[in-house]
N, CA, C and O atoms as a Tinker XYZ file with bonds, in Angstrom:
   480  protein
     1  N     -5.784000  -46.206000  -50.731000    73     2
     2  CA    -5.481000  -47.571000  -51.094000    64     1     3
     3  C     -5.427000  -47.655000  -52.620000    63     2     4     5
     4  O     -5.992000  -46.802000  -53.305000    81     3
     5  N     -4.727000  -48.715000  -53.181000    73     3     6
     6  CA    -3.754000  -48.379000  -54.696000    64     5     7
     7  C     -5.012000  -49.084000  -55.141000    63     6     8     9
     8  O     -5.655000  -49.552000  -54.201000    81     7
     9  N     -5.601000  -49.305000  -56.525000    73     7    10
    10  CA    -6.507000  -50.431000  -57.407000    64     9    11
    11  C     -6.300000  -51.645000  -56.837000    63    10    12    13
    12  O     -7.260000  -52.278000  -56.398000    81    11
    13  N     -4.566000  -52.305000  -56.742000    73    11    14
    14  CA    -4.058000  -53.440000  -57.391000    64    13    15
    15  C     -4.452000  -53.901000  -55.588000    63    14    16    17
    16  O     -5.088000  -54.859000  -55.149000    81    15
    17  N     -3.847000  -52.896000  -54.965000    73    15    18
    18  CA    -4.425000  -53.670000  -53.025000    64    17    19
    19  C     -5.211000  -54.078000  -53.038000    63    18    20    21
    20  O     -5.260000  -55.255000  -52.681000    81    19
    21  N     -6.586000  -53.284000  -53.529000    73    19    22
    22  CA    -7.762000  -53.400000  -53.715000    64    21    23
    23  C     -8.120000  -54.616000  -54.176000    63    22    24    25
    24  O     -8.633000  -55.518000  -53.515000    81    23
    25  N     -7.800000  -54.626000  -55.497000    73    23    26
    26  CA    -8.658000  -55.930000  -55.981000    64    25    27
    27  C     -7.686000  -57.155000  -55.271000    63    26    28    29
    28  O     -8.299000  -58.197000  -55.041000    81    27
    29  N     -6.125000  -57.134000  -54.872000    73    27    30
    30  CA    -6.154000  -58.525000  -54.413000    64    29    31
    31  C     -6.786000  -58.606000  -52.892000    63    30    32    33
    32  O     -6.787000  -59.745000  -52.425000    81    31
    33  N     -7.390000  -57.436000  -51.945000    73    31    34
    34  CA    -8.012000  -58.073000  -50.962000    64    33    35
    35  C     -9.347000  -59.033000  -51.347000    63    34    36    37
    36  O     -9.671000  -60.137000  -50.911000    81    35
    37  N    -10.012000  -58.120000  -52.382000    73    35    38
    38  CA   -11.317000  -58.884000  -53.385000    64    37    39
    39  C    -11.017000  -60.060000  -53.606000    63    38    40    41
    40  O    -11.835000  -60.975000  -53.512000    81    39
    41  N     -9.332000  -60.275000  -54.061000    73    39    42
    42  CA    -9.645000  -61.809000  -54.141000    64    41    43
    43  C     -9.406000  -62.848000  -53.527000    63    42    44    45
    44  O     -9.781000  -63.959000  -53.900000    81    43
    45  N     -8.331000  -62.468000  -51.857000    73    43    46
    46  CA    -8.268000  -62.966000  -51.050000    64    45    47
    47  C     -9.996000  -63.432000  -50.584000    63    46    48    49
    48  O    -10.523000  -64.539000  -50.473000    81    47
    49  N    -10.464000  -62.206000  -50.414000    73    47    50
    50  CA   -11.935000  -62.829000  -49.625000    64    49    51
    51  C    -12.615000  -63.532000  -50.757000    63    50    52    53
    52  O    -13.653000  -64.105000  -50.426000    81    51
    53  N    -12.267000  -63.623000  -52.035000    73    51    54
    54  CA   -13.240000  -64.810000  -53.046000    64    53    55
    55  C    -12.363000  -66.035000  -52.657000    63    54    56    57
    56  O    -13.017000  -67.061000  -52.466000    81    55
    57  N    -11.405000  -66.109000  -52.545000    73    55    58
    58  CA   -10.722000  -67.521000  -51.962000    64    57    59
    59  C    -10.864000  -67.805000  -51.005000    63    58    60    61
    60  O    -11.235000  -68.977000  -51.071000    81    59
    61  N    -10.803000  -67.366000  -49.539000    73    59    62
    62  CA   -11.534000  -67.502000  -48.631000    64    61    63
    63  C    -12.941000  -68.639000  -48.597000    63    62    64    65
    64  O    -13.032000  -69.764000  -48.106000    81    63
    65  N    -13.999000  -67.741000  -49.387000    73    63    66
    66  CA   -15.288000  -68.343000  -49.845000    64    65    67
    67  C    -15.136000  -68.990000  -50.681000    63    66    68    69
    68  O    -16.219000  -69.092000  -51.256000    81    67
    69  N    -14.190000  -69.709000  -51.302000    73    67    70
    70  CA   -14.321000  -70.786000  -52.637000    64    69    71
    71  C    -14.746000  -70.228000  -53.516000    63    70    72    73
    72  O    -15.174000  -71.112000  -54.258000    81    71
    73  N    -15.018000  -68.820000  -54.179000    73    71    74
    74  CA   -15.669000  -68.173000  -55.447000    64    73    75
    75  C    -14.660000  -67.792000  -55.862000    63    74    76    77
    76  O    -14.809000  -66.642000  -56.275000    81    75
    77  N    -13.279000  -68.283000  -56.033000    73    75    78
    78  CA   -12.417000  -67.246000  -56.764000    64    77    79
    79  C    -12.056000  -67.914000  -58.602000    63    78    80    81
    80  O    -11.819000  -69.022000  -59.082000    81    79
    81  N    -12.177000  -66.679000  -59.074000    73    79    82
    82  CA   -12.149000  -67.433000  -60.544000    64    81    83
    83  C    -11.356000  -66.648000  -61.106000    63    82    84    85
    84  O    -10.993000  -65.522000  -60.766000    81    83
    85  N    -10.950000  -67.595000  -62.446000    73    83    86
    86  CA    -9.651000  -66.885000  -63.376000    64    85    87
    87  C    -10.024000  -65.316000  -63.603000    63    86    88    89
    88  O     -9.283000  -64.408000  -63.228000    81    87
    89  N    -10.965000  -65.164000  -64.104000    73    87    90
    90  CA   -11.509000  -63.771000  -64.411000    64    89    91
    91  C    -11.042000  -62.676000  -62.877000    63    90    92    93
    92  O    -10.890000  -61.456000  -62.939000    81    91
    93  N    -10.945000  -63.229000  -62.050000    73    91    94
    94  CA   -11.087000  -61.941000  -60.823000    64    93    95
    95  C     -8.879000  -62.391000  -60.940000    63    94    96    97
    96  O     -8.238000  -61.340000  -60.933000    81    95
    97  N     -8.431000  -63.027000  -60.983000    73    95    98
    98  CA    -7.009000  -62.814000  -61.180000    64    97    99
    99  C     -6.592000  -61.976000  -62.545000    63    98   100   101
   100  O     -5.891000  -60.973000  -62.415000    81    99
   101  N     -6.886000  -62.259000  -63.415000    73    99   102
   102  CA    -6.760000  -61.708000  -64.665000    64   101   103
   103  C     -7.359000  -59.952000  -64.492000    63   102   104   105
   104  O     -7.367000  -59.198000  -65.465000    81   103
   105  N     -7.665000  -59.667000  -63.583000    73   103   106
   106  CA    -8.629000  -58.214000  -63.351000    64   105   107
   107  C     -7.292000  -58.054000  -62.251000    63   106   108   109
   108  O     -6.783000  -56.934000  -62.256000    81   107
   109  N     -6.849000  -58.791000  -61.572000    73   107   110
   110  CA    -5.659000  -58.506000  -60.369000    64   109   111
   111  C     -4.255000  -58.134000  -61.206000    63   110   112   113
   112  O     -3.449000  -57.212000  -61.081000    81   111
   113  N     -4.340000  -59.332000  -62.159000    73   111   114
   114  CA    -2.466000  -58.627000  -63.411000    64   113   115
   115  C     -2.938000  -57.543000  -64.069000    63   114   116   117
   116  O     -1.979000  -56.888000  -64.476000    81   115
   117  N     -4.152000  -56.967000  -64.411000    73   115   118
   118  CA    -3.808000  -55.878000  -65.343000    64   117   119
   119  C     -3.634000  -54.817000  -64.517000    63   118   120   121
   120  O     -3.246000  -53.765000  -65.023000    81   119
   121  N     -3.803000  -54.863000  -63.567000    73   119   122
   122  CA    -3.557000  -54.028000  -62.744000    64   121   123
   123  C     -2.157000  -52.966000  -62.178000    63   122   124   125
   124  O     -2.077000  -51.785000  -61.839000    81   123
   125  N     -0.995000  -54.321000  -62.321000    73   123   126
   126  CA    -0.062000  -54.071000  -62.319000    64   125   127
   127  C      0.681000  -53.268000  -63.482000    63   126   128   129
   128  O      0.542000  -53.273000  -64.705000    81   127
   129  N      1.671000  -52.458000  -62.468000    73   127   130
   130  CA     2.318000  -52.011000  -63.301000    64   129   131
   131  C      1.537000  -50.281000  -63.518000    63   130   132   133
   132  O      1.984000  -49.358000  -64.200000    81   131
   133  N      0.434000  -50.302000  -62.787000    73   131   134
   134  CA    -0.298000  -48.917000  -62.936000    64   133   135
   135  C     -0.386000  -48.525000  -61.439000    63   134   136   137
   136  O     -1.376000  -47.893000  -61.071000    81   135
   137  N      0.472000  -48.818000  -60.654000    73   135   138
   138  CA     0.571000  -48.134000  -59.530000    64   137   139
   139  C      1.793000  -47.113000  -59.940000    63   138   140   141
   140  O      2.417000  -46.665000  -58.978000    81   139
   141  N      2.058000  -46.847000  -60.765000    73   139   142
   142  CA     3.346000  -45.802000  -60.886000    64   141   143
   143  C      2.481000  -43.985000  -60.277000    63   142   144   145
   144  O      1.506000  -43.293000  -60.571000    81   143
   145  N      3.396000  -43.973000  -59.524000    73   143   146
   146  CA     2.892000  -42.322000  -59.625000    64   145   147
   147  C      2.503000  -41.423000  -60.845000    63   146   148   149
   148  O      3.270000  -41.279000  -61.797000    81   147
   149  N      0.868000  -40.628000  -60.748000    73   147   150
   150  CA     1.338000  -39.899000  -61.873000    64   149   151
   151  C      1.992000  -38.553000  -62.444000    63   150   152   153
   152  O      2.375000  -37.730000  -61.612000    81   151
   153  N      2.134000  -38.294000  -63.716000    73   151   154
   154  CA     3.355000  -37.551000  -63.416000    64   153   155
   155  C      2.358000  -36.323000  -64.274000    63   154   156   157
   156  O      1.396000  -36.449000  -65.030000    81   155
   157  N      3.158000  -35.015000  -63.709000    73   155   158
   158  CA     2.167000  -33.586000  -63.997000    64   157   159
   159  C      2.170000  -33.103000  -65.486000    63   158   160   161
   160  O      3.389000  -33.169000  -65.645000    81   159
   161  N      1.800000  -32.760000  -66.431000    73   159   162
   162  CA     2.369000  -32.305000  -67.631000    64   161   163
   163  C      1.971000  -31.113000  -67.855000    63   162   164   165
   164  O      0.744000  -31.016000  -67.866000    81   163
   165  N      2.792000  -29.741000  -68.119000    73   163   166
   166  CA     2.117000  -28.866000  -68.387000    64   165   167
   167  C      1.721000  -28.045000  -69.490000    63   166   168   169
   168  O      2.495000  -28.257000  -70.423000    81   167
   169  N      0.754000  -27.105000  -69.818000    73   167   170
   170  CA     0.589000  -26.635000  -71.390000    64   169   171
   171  C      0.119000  -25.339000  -71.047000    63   170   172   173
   172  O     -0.953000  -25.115000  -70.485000    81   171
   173  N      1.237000  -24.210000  -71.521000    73   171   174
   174  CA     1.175000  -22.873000  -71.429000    64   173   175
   175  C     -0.030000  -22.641000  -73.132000    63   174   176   177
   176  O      0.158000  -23.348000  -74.122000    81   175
   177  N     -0.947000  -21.748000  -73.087000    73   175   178
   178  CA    -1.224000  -21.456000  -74.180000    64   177   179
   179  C     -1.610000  -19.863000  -73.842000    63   178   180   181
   180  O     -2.217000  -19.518000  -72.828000    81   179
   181  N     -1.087000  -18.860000  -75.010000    73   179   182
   182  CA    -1.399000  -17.503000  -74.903000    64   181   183
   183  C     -2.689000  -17.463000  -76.272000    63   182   184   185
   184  O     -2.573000  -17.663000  -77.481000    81   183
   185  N     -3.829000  -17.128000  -75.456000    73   183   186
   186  CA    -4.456000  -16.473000  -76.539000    64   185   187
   187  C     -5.127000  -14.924000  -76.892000    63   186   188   189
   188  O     -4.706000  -13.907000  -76.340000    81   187
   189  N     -6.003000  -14.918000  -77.689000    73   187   190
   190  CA    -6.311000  -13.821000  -78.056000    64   189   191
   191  C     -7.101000  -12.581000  -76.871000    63   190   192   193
   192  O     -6.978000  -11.361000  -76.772000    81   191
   193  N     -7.553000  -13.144000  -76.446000    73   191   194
   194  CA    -8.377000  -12.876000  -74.922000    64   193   195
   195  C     -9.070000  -13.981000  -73.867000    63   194   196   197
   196  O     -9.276000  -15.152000  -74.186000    81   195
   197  N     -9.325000  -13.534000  -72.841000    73   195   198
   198  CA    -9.749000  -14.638000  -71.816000    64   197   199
   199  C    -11.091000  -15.609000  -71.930000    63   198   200   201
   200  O    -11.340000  -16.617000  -71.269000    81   199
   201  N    -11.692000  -15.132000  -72.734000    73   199   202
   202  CA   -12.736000  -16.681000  -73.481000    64   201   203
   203  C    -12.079000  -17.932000  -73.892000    63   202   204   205
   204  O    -11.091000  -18.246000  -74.555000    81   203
   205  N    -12.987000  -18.504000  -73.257000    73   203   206
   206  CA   -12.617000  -20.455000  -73.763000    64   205   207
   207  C    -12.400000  -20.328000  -74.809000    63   206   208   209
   208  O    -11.217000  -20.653000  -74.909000    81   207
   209  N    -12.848000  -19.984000  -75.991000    73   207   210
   210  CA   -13.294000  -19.939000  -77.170000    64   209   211
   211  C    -12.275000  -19.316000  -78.301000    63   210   212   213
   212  O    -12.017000  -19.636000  -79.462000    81   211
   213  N    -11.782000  -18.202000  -77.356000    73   211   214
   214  CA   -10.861000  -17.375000  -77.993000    64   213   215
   215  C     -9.662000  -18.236000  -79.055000    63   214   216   217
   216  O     -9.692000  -19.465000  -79.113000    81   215
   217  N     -8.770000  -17.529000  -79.753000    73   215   218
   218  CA    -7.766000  -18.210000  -80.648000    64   217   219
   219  C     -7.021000  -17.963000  -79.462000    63   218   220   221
   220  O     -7.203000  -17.144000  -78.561000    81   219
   221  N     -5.848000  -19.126000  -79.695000    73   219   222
   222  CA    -4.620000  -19.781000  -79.629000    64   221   223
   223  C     -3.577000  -18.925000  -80.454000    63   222   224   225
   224  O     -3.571000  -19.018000  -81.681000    81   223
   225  N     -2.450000  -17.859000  -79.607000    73   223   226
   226  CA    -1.575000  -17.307000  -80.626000    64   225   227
   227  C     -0.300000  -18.390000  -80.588000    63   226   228   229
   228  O      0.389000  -18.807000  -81.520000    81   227
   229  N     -0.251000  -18.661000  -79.284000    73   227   230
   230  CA     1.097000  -19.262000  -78.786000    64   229   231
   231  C      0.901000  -20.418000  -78.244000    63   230   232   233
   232  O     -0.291000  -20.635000  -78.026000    81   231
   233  N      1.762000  -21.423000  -77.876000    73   231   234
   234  CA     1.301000  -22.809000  -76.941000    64   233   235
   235  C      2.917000  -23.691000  -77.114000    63   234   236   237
   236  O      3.668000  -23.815000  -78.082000    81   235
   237  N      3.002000  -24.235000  -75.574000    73   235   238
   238  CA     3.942000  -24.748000  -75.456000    64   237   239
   239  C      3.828000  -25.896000  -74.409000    63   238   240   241
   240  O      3.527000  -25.539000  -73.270000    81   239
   241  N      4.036000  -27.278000  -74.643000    73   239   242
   242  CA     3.837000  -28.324000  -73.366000    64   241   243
   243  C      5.029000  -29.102000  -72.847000    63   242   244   245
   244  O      6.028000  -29.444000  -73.481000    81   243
   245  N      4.729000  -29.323000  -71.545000    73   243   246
   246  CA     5.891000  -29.872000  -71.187000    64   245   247
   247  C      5.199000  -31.409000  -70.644000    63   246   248   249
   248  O      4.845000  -31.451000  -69.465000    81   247
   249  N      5.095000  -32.111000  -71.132000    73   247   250
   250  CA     5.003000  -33.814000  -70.596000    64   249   251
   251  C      6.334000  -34.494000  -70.500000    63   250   252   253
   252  O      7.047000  -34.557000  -71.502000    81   251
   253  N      6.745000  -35.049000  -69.264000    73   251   254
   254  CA     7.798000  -36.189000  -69.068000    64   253   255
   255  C      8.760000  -35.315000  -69.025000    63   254   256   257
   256  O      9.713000  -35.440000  -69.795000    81   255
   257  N      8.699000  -34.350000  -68.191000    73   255   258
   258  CA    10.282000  -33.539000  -68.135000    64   257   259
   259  C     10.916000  -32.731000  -69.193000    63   258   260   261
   260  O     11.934000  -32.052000  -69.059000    81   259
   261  N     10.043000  -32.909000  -70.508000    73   259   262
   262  CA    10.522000  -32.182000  -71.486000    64   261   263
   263  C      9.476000  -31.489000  -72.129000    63   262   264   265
   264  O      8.282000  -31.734000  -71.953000    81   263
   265  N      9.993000  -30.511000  -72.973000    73   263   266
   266  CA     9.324000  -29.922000  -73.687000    64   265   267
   267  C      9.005000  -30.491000  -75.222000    63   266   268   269
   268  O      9.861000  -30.769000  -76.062000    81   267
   269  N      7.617000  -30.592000  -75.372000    73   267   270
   270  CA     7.448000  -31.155000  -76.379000    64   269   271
   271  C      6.906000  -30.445000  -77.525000    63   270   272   273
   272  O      6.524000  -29.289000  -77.347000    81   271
   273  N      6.818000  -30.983000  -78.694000    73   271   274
   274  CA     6.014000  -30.372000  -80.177000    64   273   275
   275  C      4.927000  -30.109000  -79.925000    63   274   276   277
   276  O      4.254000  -31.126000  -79.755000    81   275
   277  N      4.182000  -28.847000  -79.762000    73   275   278
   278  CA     2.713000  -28.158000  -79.949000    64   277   279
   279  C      1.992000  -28.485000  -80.745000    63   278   280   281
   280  O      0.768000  -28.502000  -80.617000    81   279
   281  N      2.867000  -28.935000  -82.109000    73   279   282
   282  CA     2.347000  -28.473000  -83.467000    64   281   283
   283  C      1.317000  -30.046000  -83.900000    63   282   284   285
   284  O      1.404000  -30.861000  -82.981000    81   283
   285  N      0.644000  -30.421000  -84.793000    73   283   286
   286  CA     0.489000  -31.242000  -85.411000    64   285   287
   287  C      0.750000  -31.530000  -86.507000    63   286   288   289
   288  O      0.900000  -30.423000  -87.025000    81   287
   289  N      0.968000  -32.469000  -87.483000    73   287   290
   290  CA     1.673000  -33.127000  -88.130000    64   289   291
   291  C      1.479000  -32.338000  -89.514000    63   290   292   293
   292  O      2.305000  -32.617000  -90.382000    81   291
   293  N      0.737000  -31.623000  -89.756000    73   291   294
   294  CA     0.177000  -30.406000  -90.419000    64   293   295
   295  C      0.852000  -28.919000  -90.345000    63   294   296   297
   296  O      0.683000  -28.102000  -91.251000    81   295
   297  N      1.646000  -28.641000  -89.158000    73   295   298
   298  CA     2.303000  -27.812000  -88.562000    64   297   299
   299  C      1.489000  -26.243000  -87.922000    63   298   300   301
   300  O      1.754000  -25.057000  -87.723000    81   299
   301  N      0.127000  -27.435000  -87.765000    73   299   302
   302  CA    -1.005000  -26.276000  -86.792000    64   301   303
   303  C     -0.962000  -26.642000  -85.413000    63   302   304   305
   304  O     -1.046000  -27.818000  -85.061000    81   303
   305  N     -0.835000  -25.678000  -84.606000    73   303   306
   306  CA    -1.021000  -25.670000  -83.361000    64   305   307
   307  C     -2.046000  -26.922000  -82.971000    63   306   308   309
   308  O     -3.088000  -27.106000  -83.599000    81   307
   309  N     -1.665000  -27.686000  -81.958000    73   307   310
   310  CA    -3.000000  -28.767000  -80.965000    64   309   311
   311  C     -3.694000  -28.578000  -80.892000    63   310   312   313
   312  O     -4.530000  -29.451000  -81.123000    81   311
   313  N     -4.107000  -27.351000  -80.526000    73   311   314
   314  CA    -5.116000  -26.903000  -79.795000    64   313   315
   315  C     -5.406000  -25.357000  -80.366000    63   314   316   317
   316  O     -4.547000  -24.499000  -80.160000    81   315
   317  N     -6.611000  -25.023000  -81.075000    73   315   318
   318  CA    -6.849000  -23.970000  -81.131000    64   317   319
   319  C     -7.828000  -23.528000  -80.649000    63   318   320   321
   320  O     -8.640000  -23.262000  -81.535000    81   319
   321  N     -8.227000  -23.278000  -79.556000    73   319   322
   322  CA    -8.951000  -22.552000  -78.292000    64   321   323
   323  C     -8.840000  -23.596000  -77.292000    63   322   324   325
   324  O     -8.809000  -24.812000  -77.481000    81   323
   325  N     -8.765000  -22.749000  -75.858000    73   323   326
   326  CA    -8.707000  -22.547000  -74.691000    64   325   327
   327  C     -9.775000  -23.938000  -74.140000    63   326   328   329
   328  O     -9.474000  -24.782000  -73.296000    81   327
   329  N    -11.100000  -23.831000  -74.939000    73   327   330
   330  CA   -11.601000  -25.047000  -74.785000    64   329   331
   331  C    -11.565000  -26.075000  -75.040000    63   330   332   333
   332  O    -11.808000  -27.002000  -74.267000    81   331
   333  N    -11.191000  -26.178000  -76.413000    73   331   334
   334  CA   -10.412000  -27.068000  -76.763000    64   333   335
   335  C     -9.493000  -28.271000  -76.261000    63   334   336   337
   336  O     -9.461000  -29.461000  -76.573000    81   335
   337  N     -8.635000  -27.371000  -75.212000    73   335   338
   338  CA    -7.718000  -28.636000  -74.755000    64   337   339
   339  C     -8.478000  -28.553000  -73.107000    63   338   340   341
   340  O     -7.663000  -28.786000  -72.215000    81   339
   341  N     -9.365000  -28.367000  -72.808000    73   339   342
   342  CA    -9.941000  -28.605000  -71.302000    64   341   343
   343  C    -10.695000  -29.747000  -72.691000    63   342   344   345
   344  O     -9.911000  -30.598000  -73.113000    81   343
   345  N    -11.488000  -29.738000  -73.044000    73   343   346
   346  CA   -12.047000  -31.251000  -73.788000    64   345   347
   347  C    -11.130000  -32.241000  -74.219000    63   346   348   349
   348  O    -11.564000  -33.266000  -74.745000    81   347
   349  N    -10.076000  -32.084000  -74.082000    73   347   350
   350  CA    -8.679000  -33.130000  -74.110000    64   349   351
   351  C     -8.254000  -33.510000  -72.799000    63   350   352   353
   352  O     -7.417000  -34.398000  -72.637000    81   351
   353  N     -9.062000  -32.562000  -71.358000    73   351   354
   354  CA    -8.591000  -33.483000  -70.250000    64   353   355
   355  C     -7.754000  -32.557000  -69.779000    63   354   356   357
   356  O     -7.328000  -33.005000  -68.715000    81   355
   357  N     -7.325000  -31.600000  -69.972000    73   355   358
   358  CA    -6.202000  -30.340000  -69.304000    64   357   359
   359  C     -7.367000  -29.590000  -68.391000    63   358   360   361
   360  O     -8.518000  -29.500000  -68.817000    81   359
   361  N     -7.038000  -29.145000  -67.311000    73   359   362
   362  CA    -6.890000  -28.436000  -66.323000    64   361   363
   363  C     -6.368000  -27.002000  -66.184000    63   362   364   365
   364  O     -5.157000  -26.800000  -66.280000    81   363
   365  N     -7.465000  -25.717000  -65.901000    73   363   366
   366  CA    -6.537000  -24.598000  -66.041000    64   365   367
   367  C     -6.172000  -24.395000  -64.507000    63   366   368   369
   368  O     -7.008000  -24.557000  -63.618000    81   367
   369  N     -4.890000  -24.039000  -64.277000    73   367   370
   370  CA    -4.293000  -23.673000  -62.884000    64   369   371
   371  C     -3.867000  -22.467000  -63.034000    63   370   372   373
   372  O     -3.274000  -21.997000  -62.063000    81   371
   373  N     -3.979000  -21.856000  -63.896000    73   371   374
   374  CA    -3.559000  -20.056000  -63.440000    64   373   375
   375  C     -4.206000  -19.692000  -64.738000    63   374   376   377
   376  O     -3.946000  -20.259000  -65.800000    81   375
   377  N     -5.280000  -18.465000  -64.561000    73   375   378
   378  CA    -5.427000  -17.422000  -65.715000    64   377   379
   379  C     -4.650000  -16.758000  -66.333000    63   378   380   381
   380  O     -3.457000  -17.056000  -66.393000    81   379
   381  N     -5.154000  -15.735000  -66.914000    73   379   382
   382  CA    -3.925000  -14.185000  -67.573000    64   381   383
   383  C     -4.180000  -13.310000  -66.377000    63   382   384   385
   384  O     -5.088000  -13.234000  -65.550000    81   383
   385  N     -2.945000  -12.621000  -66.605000    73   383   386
   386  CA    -2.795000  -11.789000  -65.461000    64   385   387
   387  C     -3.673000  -10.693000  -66.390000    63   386   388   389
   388  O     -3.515000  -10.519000  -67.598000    81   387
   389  N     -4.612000  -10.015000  -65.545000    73   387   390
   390  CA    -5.812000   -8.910000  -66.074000    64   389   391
   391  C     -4.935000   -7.670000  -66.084000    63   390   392   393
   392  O     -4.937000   -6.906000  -67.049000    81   391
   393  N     -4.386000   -7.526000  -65.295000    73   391   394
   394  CA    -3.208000   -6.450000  -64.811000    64   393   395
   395  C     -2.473000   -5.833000  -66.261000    63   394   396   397
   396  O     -2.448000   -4.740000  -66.827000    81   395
   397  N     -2.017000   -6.912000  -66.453000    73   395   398
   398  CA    -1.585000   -6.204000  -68.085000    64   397   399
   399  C     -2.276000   -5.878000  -69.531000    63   398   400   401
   400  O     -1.928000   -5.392000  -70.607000    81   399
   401  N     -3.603000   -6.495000  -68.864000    73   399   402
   402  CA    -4.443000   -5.880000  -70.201000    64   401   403
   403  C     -5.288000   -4.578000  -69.944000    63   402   404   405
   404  O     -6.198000   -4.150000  -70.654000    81   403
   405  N     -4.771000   -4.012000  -68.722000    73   403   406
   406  CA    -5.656000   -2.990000  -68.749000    64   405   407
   407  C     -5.321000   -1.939000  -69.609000    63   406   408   409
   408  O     -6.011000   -0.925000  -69.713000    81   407
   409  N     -4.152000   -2.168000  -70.311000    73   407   410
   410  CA    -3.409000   -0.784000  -71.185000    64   409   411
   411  C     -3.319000   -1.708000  -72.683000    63   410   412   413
   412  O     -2.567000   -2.663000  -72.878000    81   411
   413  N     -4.203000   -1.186000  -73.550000    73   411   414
   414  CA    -4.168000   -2.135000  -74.782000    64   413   415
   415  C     -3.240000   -1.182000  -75.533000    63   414   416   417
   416  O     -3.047000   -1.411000  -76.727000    81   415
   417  N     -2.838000   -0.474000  -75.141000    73   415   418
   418  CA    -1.452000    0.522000  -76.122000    64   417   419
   419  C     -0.013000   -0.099000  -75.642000    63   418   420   421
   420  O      0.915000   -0.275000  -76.432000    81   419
   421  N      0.057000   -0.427000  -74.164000    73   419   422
   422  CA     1.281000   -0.844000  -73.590000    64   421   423
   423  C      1.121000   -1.768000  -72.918000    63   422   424   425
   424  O      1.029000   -1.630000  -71.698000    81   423
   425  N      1.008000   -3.468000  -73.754000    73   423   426
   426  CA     0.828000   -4.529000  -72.951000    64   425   427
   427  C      2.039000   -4.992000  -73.427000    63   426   428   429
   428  O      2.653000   -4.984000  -74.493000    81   427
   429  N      2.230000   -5.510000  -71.989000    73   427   430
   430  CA     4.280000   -5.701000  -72.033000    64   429   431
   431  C      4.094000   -7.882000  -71.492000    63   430   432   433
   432  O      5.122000   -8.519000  -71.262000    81   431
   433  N      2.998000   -8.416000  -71.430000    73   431   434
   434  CA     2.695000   -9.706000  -71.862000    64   433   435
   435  C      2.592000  -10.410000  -73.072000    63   434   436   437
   436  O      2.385000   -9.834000  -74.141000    81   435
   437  N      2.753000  -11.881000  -72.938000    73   435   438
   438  CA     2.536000  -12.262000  -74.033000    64   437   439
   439  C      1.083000  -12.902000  -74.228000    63   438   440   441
   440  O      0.805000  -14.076000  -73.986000    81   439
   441  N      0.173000  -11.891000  -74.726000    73   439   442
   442  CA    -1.583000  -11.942000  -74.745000    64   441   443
   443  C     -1.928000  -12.224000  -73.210000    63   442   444   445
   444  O     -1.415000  -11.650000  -72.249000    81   443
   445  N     -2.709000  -13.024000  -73.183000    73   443   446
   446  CA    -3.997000  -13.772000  -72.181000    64   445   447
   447  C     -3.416000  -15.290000  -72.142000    63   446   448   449
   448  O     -3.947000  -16.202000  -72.776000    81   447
   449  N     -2.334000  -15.448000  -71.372000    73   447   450
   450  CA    -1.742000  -16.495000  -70.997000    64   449   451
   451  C     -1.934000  -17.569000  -70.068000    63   450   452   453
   452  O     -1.092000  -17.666000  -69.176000    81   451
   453  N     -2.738000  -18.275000  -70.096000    73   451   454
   454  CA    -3.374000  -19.507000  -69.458000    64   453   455
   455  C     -2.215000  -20.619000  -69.024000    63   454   456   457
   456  O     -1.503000  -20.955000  -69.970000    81   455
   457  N     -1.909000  -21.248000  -67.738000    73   455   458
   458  CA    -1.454000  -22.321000  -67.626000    64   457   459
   459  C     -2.741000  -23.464000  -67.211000    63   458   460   461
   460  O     -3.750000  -23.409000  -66.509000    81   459
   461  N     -2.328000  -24.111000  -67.746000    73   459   462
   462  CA    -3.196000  -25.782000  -67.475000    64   461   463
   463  C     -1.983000  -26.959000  -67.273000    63   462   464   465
   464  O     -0.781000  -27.016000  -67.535000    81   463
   465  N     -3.140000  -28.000000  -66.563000    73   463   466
   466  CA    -2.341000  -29.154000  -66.546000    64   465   467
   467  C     -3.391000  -30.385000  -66.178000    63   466   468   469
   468  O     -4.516000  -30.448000  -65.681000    81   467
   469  N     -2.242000  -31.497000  -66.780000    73   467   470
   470  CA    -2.924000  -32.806000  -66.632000    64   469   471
   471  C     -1.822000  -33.968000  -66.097000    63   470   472   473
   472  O     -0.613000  -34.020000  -66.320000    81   471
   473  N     -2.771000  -34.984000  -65.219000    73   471   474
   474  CA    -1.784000  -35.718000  -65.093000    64   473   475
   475  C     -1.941000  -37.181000  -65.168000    63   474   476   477
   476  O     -3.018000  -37.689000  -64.855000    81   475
   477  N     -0.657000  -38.097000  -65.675000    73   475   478
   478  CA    -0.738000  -39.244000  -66.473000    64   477   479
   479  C      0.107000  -40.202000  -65.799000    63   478   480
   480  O      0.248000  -41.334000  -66.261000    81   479
């Protein structure tokens, strides 16, 4: 059941009982307009090795269907460690593949490549 169902059954049954007040409508409009589905965004980041902690070599996000600027207005990466953007609310959904780091002479990846995601 959506928020906005929600609170107008809340305020059907305060009208019902004669308790219904501006405040419980005004809690019913902000409501609206946030039933939109939300939508997935994703943020590839390659770093140095598989610690949270580790540096950030690479990073790329995709919010709203597109690919967007990594960088900040400074022209430093968002996010420099892995933990970093999980404390911004990202989600990791796939590790680095271990597979290619077992040969540190012939790693044919790009580092310790993490996908995450969040959704808005």
């Amino acid at each position: 059941m959506t928020d906005l169902k929600r609170q107008l059954e809340h305020i059907r049954e305060k009208f019902r009982t004669s308790r219904l007040t501006e405040p419980d409508i005004d809690a019913a409009l902000a409501l609206i307009g946030t039933d939109k589905p939300p939508r997935q965004s994703l943020l590839y980041i390659q770093a140095s090795s598989t610690h949270p902690y580790s540096g950030v070599v690479g990073i790329s996000i995709y919010e709203e269907g597109k690919h967007q600027d990594a960088l900040d207005e400074k022209g430093e990466m968002l996010y420099k460690s892995i933990r970093e953007a999980l404390d911004d609310g990202w989600r990791i959904v796939k590790f680095p593949e271990m597979a290619l780091a077992m040969d540190e002479q012939n790693n044919y990846g790009l580092g310790y490549e993490f996908i995450l995601e969040r959704w808005r």
